[in-house]
C-alpha positions as CSV (number, residue, x, y, z in Angstrom):
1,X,40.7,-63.5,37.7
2,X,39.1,-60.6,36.4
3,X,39.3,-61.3,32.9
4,X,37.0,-64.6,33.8
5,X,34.9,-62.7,36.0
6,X,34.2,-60.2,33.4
7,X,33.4,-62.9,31.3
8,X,30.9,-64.7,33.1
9,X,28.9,-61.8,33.9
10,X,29.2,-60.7,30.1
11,X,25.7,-58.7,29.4
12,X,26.2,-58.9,24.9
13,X,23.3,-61.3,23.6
14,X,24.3,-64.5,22.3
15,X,23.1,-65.4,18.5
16,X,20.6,-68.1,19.9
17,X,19.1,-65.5,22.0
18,X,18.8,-62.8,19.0
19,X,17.6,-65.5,16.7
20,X,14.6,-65.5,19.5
21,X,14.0,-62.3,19.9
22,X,13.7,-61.7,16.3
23,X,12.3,-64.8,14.5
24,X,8.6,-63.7,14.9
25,X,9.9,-60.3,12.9
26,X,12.1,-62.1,10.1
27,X,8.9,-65.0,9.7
28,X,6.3,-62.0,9.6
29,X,8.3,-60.1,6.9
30,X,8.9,-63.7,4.7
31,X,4.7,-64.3,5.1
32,X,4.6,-60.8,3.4
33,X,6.7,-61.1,0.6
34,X,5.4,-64.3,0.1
35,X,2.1,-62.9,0.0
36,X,2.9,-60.1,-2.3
37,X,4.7,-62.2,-5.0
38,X,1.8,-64.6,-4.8
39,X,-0.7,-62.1,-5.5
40,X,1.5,-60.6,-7.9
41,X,1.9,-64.2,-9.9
42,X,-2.0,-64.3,-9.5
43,X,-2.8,-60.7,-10.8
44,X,-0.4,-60.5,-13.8
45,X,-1.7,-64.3,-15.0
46,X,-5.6,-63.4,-14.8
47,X,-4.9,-59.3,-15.8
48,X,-2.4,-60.1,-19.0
49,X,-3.3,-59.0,-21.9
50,X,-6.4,-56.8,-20.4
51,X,-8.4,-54.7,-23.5
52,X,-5.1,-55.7,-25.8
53,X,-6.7,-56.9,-29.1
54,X,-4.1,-59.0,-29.9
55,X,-4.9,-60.9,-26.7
56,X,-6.9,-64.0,-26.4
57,X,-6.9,-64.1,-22.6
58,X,-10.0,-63.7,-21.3
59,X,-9.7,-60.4,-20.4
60,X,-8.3,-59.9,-23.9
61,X,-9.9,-58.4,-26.4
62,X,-8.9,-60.6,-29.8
63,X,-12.5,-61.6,-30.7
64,X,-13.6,-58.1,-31.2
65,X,-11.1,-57.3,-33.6
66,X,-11.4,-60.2,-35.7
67,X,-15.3,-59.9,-35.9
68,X,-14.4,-56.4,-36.8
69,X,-11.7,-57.7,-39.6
70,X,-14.5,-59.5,-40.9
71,X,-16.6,-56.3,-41.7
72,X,-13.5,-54.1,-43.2
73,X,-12.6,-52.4,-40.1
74,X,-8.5,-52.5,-39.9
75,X,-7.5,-52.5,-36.2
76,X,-4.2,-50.9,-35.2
77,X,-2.7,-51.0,-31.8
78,X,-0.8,-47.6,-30.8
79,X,1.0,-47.5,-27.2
80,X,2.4,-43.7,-27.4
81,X,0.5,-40.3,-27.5
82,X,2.2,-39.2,-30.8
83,X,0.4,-42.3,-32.6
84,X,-2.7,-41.6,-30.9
85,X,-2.4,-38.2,-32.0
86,X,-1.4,-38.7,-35.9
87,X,-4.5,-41.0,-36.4
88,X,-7.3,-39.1,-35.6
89,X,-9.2,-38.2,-38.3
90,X,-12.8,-38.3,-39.9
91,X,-12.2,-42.0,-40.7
92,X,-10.9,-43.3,-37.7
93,X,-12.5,-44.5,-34.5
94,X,-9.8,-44.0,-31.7
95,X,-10.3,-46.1,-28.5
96,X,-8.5,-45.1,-25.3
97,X,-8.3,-48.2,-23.4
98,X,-6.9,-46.6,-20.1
99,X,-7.5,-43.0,-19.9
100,X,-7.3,-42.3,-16.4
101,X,-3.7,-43.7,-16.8
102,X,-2.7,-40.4,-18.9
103,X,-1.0,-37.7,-17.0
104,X,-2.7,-34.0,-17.8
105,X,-0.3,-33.2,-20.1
106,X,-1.5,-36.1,-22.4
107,X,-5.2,-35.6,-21.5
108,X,-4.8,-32.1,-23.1
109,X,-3.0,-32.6,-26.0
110,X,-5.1,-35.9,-26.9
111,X,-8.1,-33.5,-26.4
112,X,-6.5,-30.9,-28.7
113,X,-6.0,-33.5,-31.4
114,X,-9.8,-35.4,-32.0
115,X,-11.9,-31.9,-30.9
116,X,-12.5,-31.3,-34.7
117,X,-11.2,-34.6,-36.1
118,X,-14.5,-35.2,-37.3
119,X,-13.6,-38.8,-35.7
120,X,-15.2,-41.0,-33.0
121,X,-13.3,-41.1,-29.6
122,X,-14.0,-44.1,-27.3
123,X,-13.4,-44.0,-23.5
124,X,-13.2,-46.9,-21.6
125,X,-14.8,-46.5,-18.2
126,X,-13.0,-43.0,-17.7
127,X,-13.3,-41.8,-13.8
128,X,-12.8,-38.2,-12.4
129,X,-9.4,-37.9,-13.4
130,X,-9.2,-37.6,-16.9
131,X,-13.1,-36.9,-17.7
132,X,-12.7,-32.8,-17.1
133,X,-10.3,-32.9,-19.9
134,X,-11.4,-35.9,-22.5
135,X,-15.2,-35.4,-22.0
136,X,-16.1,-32.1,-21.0
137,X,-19.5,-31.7,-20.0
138,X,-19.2,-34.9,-18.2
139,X,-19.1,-35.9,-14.7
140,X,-18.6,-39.8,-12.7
141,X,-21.2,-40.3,-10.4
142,X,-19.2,-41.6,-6.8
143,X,-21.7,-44.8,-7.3
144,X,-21.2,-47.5,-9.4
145,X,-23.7,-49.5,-10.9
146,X,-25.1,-52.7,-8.8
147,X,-26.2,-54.2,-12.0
148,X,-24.3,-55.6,-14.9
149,X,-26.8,-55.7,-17.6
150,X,-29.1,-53.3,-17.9
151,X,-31.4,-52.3,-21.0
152,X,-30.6,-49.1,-23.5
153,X,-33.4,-46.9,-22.9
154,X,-32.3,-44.4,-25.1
155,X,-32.9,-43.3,-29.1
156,X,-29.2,-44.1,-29.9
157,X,-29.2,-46.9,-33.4
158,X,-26.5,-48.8,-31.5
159,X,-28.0,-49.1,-28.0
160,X,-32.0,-50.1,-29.8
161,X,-30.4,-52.8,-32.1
162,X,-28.5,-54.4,-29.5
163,X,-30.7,-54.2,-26.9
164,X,-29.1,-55.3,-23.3
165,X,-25.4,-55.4,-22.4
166,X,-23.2,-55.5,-19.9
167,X,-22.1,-51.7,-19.4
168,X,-23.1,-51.3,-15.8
169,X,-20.2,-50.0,-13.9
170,X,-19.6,-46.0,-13.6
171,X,-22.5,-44.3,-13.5
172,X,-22.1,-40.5,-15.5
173,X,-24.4,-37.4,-15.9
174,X,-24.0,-34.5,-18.1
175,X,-24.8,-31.3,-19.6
176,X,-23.9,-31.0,-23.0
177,X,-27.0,-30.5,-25.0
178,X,-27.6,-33.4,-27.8
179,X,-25.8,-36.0,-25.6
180,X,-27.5,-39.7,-26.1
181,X,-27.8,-41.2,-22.5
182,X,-28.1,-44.9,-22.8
183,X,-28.2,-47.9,-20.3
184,X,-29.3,-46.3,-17.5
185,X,-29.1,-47.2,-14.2
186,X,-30.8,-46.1,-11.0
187,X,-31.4,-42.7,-13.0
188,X,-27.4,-42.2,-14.3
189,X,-26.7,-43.2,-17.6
190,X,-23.7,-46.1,-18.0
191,X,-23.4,-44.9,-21.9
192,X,-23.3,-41.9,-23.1
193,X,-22.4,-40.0,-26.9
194,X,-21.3,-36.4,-26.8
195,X,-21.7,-35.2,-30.4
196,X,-19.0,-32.8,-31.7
197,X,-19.6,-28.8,-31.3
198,X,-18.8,-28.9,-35.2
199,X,-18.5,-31.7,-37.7
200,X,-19.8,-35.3,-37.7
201,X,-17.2,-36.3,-34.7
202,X,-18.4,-37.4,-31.4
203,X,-17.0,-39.1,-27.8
204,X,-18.7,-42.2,-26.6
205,X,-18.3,-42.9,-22.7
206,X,-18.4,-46.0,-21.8
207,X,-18.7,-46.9,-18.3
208,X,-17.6,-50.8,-17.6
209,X,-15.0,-52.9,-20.3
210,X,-16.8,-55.6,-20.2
211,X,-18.5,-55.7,-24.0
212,X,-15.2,-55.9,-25.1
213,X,-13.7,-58.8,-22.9
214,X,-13.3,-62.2,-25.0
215,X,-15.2,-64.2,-22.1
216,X,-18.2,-61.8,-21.9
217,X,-19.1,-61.0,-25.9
218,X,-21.2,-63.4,-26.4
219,X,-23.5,-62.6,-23.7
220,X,-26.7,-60.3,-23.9
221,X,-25.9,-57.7,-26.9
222,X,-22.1,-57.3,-25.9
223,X,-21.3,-58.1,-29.6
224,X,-23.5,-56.1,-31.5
225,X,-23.1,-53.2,-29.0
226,X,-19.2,-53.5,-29.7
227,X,-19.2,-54.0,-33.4
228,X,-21.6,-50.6,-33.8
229,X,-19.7,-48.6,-31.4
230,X,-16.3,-49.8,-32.7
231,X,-17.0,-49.8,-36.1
232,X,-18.0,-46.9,-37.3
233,X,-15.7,-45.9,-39.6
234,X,-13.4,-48.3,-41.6
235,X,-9.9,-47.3,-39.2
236,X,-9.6,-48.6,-35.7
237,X,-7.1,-47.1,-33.6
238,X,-7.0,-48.8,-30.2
239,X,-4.9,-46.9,-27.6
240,X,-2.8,-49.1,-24.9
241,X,-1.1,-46.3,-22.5
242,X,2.4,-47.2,-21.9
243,X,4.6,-46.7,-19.3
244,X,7.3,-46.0,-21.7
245,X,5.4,-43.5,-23.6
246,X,8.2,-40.4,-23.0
247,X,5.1,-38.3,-23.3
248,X,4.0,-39.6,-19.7
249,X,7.4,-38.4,-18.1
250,X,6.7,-34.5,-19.2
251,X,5.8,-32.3,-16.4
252,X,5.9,-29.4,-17.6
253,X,6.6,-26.3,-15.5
254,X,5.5,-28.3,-12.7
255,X,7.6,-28.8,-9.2
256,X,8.1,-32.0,-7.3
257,X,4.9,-30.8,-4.9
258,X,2.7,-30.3,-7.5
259,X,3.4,-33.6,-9.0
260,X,2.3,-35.5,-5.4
261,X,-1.5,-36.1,-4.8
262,X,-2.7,-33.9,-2.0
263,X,-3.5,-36.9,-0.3
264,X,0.3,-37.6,0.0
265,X,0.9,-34.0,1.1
266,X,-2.1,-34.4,4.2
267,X,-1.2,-37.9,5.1
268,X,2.5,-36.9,6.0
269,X,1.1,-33.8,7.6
270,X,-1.1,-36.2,10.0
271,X,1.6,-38.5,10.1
272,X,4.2,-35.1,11.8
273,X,1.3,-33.8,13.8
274,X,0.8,-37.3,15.4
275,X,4.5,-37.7,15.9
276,X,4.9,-34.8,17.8
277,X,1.6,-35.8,20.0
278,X,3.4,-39.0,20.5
279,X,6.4,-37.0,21.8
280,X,4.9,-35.0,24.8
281,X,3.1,-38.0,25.5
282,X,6.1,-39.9,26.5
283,X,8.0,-37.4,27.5
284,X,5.7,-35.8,30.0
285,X,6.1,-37.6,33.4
286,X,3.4,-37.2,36.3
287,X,4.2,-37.6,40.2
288,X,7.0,-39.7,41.3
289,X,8.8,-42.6,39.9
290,X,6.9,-46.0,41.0
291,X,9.3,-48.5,42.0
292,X,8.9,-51.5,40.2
293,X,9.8,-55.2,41.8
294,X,12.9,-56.9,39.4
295,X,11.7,-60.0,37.8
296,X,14.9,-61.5,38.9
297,X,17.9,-60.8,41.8
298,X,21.0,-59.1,40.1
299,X,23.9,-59.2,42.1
300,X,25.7,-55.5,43.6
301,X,28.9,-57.2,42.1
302,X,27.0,-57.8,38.4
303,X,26.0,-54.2,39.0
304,X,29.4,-53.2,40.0
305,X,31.2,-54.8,37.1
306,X,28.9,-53.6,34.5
307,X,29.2,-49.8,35.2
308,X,33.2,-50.3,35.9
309,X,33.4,-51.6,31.7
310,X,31.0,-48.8,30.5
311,X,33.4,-46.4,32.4
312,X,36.4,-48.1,31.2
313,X,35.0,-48.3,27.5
314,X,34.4,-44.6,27.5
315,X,37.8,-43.7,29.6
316,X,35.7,-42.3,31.8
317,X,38.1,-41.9,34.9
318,X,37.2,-38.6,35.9
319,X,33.5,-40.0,36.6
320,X,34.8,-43.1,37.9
321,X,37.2,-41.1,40.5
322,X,34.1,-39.1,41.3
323,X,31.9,-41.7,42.4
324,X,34.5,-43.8,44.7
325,X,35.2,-40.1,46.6
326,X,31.8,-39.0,46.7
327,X,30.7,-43.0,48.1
328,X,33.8,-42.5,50.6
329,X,32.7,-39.7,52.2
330,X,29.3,-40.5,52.6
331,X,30.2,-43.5,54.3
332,X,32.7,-41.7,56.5
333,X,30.0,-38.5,57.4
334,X,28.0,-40.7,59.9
335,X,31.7,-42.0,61.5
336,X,33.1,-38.9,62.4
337,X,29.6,-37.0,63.6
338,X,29.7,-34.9,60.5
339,X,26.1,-34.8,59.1
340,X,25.0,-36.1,55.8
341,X,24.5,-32.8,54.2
342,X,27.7,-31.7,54.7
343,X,29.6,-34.8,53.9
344,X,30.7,-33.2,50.5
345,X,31.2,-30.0,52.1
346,X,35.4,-29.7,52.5
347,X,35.4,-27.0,55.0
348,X,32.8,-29.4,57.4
349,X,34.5,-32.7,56.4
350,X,38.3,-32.2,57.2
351,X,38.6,-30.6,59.9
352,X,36.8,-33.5,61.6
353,X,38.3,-36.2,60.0
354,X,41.7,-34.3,60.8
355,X,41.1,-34.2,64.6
356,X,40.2,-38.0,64.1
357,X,43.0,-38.9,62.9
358,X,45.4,-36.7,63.4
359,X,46.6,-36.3,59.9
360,X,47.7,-34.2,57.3
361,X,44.6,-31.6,56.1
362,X,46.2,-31.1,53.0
363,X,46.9,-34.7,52.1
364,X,43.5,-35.5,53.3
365,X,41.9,-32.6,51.0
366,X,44.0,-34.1,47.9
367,X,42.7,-37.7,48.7
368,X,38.8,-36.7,48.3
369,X,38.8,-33.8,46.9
370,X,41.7,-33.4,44.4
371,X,41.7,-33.8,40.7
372,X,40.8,-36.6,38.5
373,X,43.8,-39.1,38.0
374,X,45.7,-39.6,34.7
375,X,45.5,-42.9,33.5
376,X,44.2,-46.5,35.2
377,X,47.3,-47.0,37.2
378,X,46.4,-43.8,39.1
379,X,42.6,-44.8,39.4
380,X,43.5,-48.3,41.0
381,X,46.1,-46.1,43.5
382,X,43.5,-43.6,44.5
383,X,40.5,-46.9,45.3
384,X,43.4,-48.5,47.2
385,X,43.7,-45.2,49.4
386,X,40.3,-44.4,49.9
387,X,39.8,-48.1,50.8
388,X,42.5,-47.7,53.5
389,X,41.3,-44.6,54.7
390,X,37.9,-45.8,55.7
391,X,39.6,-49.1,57.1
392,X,41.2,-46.7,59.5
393,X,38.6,-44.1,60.6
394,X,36.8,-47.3,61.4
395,X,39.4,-49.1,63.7
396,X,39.8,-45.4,65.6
């Protein structure tokens, strides 16, 4: 009988009802990932082969370094700093397709090797990150350009014979003296060529990719803008950053903290301070608890059965023993004219319920006050007595 009934009024959630609760959480989480690879399969398709002159993607750059084959310039494609490093010289143009993509260490040792090369170094739309180091002198403007073509507007051969190309994207200024500052827009320069302090070497900053994309050289004077920059000197080197580049994983006498961006380092700051906000939030409690209607009617024996198996689960018959004596004599107080404040108090309690009955103090004293019982034989013995004892004060 009370296996059944214990069943019936079992509380665990069934699978159909967790499959409810959490389908809207497993379908949001598939959307996502469905989302992500998607855009993943969308990016690496349109982005492969990006600057890589052996690509002919459209985003590739394959065109420029056949045109330049055609004119005696060898091209070379290099993906690790010590190959970048070994081929500058005063008859090599080096192009760094991704600078912002080398870690300091690189910046400064790249910077170290073409200062006094006597060689042309190209930087492909380089941003705040690496432009202290590769270009000193130079700094991004936080605005791009609005405009993709714009006009030269400078003295530099290159810029006058081609005339307008597509270099609008970031925006620089400088102050190295000498410096030609070409394709301008809104006032900041798109191009600019910082001559060497000695020698015939310089470093060209280019602010957008675009003259060098296979889709986009034959527009305006993307070509001849390219071939000029590019082919200065009979040795391309074109520089492709790579992940597996063992030069990249080299941080020096740097810790783990110095290694994360400092917005890292002030978002998890927010993210404690908030937490802890969050905390005396909900844990500070104003005026009394509000009683709150039940959606639906639970029955006392539901409620009764439910706290009986969480005291059984946690052999909890010391609590269990408690609450049926301190239940007994409040409900036994009110019979024998004891009042409710001393219903727990021995010396106000027994003595009454003695002269009631006319029973044993001690035996009485043992039955609601005495010690926890031993094991679930004992616990059923003491309900039984308690049970009887009200019985009787009741029919007296």
């Amino acid at each position: 009988m009370t296996e059944a009934t214990l069943t019936s009024t079992s509380a665990s959630p069934t699978a159909r009802q967790v499959w409810t609760r959490t389908r809207g959480i497993v379908l949001a989480v598939v959307i996502l990932l469905a989302a992500a690879v998607a855009i993943a399969a969308i990016r690496s398709g349109a982005q492969h082969g990006r600057l890589d002159p052996r690509s002919a993607d459209p985003y590739g750059s394959r065109a420029t370094a056949e045109l330049l084959g055609d004119r005696g310039v060898s091209t070379r494609v290099v993906t690790t700093l010590d190959e970048a490093r070994a081929a500058a010289d005063a008859d090599t143009t080096l192009l760094v397709a991704a600078p912002d993509l080398l870690t300091d260490h690189q910046q400064a040792d790249l910077r170290a090797a073409t200062k006094n090369s006597g060689g042309r170094t190209i930087l492909i739309a380089p941003d705040s990150p690496s432009l202290g180091t590769l270009a000193p002198g130079v700094t991004a403007d936080p605005a791009i350009s609005f405009r993709s073509t714009l006009s030269p507007s400078c003295d530099l051969p290159a810029a006058r014979r081609a005339g307008s190309a597509d270099t609008g994207g970031i925006r620089y200024s400088t102050s190295v003296p000498g410096a030609d500052v070409c394709y301008p827009s809104d006032g900041l320069p798109t191009l600019l060529r910082i001559p060497a302090a000695t020698g015939n070497g310089d470093t060209v900053v280019l602010g957008a990719p675009d003259i060098l994309y296979n889709n986009r050289l034959d527009k305006q004077g993307n070509a001849s803008l390219a071939l000029q920059l590019l082919g200065s000197r009979p040795h391309l080197v074109w520089y492709l950053p790579s992940l597996s580049d063992t030069s990249a994983t080299d941080a020096g006498k740097k810790t783990f903290l110095d290694l994360l961006p400092s917005g890292w380092l002030w978002g998890t700051l927010q993210l404690f301070i908030a937490a802890g906000l969050a905390a005396l939030w909900r844990a500070r409690r104003l005026g009394p608890l509000v009683p709150e209607r039940l959606p639906v009617a639970i029955r006392a024996s539901e409620t009764v059965e439910g706290r009986a198996r969480l005291y059984r689960k946690a052999n909890a018959r010391d609590r269990a023993a408690t609450a049926l004596r301190s239940t007994t004599r409040t409900r036994l107080a009110p019979l024998i004219g004891v009042s409710p404040a001393q219903a727990h108090a021995p010396e106000a309690l027994l003595p009454a319920l003695s002269a009631r009955l006319a029973g044993d103090g001690q035996a009485l004293h043992a039955l609601l006050f005495g010690p926890p019982p031993s094991d679930d034989a004992a616990l059923i013995s003491l309900a039984d007595q308690l049970d009887a004892l009200e019985r009787e004060v009741r029919r007296s």
